[in-house]
C-alpha positions in Angstrom: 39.4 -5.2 -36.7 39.8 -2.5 -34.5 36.7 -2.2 -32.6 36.9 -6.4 -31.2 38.5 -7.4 -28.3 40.0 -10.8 -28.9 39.6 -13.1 -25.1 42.8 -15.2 -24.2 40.7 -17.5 -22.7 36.8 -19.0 -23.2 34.4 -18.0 -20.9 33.2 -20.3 -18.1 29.4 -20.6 -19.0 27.2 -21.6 -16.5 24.0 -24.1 -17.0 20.9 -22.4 -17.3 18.6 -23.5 -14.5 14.9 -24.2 -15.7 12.5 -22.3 -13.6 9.2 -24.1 -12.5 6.0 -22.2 -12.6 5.3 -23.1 -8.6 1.3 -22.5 -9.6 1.3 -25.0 -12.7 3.4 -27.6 -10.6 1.1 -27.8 -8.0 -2.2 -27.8 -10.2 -3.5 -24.5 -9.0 -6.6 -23.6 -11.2 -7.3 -20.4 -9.2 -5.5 -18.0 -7.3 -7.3 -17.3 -3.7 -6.8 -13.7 -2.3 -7.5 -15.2 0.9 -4.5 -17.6 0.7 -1.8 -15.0 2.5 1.1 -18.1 3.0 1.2 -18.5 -0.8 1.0 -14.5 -1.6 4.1 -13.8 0.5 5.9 -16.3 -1.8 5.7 -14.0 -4.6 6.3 -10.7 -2.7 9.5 -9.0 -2.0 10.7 -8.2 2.1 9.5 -4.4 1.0 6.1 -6.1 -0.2 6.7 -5.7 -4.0 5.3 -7.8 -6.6 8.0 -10.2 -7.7 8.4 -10.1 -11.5 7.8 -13.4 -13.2 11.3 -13.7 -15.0 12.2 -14.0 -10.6 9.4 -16.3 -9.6 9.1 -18.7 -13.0 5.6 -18.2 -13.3 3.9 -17.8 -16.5 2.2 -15.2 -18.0 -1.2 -16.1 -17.7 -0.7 -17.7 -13.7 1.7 -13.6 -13.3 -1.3 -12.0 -14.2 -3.4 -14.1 -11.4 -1.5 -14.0 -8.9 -1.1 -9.8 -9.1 -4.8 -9.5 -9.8 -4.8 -11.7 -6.2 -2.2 -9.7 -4.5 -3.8 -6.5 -5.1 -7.6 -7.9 -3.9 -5.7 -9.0 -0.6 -3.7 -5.7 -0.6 -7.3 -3.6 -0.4 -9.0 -6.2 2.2 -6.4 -5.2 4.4 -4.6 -9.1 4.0 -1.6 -7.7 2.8 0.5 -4.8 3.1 1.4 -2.3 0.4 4.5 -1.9 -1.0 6.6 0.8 1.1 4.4 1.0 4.6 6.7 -0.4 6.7 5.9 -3.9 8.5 
């Protein structure tokens, strides 16, 4: 078998760490636009949305919290992505 590299040694596997959705955990039926401190959470520093495989969330409470992000974003609540502080 020419094309298989054969390891000397097994590889140290890791545990994989569970991710908790942070909106189901708490009982969060809604996502408020208005709620800045809990925005930022899922935010990068340059005011990106955070993808959900990062944050844990699910796909349903992902699509909430963006849809909130962006209505704070155009209030003027929170910064877009790239404009600085």
């Amino acid at each position: 078998m020419a094309g298989k590299v054969q390891r000397t040694e097994p590889r140290a596997l890791m545990p994989k760490r569970v991710k908790v959705d942070p909106i189901a955990s708490n009982k969060i039926d809604r996502v408020d636009y208005k709620d800045v401190n809990f925005l930022r959470k899922f935010l990068s520093e340059n005011g990106k949305i955070l993808p959900a495989r990062i944050t844990g969330c699910s796909r349903k409470n992902q699509r909430m919290v963006t849809k909130a992000i962006k209505r704070a974003r155009e209030i003027g609540f929170l910064p877009f992505a790239g404009t600085g502080t």
